[in-house]
C-alpha positions as a printed Julia matrix, in Angstrom:
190×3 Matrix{Float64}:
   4.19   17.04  -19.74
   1.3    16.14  -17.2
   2.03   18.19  -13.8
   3.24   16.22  -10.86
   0.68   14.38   -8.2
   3.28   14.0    -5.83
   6.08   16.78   -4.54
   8.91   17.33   -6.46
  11.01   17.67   -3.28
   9.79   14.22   -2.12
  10.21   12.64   -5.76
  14.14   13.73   -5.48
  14.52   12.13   -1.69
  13.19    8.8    -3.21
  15.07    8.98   -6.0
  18.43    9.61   -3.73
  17.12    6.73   -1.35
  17.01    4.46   -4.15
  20.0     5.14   -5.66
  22.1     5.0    -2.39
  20.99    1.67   -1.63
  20.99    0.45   -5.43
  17.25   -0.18   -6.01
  14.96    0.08   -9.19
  11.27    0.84   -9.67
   9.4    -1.31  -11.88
   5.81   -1.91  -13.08
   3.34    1.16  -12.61
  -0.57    1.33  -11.78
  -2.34    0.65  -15.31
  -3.55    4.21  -16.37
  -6.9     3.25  -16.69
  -7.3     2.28  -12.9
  -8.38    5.35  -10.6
  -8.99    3.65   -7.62
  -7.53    0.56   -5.85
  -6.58   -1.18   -2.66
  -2.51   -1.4    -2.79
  -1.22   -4.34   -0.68
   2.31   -3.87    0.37
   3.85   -6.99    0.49
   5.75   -8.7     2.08
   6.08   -6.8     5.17
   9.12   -7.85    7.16
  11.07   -4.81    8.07
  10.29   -1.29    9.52
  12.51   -0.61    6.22
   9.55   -1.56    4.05
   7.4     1.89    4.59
  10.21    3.96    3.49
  11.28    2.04    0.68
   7.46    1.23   -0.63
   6.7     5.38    0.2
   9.9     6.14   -1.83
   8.95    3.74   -4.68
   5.48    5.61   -5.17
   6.8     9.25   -4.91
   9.27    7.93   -7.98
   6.23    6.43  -10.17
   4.42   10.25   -9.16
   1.47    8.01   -6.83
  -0.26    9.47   -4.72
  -0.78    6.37   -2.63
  -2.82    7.08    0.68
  -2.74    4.98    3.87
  -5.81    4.83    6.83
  -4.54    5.64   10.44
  -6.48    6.34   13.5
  -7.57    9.97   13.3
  -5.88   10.72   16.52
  -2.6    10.45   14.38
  -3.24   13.37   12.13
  -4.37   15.67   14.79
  -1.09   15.21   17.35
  -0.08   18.88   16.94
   4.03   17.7    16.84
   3.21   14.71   14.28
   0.09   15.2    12.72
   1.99   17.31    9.83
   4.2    14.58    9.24
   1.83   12.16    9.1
  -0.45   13.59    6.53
   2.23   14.66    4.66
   3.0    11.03    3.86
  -0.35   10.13    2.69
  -1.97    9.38    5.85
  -5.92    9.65    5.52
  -7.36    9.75    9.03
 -10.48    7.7     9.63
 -12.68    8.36   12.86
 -13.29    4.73   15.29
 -14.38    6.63   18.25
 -18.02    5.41   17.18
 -17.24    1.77   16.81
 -17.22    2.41   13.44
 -15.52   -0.32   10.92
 -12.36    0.47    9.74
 -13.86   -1.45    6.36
 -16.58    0.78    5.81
 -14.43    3.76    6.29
 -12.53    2.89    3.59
 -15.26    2.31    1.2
 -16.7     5.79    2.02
 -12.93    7.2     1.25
 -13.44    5.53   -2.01
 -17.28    6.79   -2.71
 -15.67   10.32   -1.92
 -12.65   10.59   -4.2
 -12.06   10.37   -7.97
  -8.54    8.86   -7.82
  -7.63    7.36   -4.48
  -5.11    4.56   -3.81
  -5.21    2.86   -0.4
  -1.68    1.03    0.84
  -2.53   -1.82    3.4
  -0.36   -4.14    4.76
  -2.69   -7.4     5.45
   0.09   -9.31    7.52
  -0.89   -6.42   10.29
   2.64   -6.95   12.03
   6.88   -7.36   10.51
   6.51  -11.41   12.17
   5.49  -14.3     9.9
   1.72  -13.71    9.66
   0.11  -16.9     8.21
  -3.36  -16.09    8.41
  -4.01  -12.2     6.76
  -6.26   -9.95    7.56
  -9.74   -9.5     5.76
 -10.74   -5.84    5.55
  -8.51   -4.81    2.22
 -10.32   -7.46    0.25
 -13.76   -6.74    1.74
 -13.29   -2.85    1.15
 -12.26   -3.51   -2.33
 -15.39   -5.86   -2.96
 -17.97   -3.31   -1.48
 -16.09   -0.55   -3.52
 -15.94   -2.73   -6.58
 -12.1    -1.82   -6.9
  -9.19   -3.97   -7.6
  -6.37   -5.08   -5.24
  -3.2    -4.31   -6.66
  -0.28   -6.17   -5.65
   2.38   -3.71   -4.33
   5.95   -5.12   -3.57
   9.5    -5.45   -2.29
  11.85   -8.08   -3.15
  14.92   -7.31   -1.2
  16.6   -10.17   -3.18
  16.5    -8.15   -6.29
  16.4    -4.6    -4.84
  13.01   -4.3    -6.62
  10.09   -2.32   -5.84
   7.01   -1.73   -7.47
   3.19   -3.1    -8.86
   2.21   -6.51  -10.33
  -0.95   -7.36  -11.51
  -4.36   -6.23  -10.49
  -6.84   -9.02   -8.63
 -10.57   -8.24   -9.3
 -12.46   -9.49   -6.07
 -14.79  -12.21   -7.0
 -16.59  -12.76   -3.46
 -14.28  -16.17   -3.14
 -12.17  -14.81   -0.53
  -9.85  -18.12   -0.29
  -9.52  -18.54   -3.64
  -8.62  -14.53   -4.64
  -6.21  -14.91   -1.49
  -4.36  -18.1    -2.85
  -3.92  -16.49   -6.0
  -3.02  -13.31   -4.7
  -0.2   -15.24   -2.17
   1.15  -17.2    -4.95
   2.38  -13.63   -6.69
   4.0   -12.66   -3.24
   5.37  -16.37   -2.31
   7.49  -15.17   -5.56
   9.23  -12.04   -3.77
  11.87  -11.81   -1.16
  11.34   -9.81    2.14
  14.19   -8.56    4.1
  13.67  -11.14    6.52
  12.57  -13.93    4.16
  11.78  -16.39    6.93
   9.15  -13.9     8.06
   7.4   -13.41    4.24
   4.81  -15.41    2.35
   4.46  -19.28    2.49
């Protein structure tokens, strides 16, 4: 048996999570992908990050997420915040939070990268860019993270390749998440 990515400790808290509020992992990253943008979707709830945290610690992920480096060095959070996969990336040079992310990807053999591309819990319409830029320039996939709250489901669907038609990888992508339930539905995917 293959040793664990993730902590055993944190593998047992998800699975208690899930099983207290009666929800059920299902698809997994295809083995043969090393790298990828995760989208996390939809993104209704303050709920979502512990549920979509607890879902990878069950399927042993070690998915990472970007935060402002600031985060990682507050001396009474900082701990915390790595802890939970936080990978700190330095703006104080006006640097772009895209290329950041396709320098974490240059630099590591496995890496998985959770985004949330609404940016906020409210209906979101239009999404933001950088996740499917990042995975172009990196030449990754996106995979398409969820929770359907409906089903008490959480877990991957299929991988999108980037194919430099951003409105036409989007649609497709959307259609998948128009398909899954947010806690606040009215606030999810149209």
């Amino acid at each position: 048996m293959a040793a664990r990515k993730t902590s055993t400790f944190w593998y047992y808290i998800a699975k208690a999570i899930f099983g207290v509020a009666g929800w059920k992992q299902t698809g997994q990253i295809p083995p043969d992908i090393k790298k990828c943008m995760m989208i996390a979707a939809p993104h209704t709830s303050n709920w979502d990050f512990i549920m979509a945290r607890a879902a990878f610690y069950i399927m042993d992920v070690d998915v990472r997420f970007t935060v402002k480096s600031e985060w990682t060095e507050n001396p009474a959070l900082g701990w915390l915040v790595k802890a939970l996969g936080a990978l700190p990336v330095n703006r104080s040079r006006n640097n772009s939070l895209v290329d950041g992310m396709v320098q974490l990807f240059k630099q590591h053999e496995e890496l998985v990268i959770l985004i949330t591309p609404e940016g906020t819990r409210a209906y979101q319409p239009k999404w933001r860019k950088g996740f499917y830029y990042a995975a172009l320039e990196a030449g990754v996939p996106i995979l398409l993270g969820f929770l359907d709250y409906e089903k008490k489901e959480a877990g991957v669907g299929p991988a999108v390749w980037p194919t430099g038609d951003y409105e036409k990888d989007l649609e497709e992508i959307k259609a998948f998440y128009r398909t899954k339930k947010g806690r606040f539905p009215e606030k999810g995917v149209r």
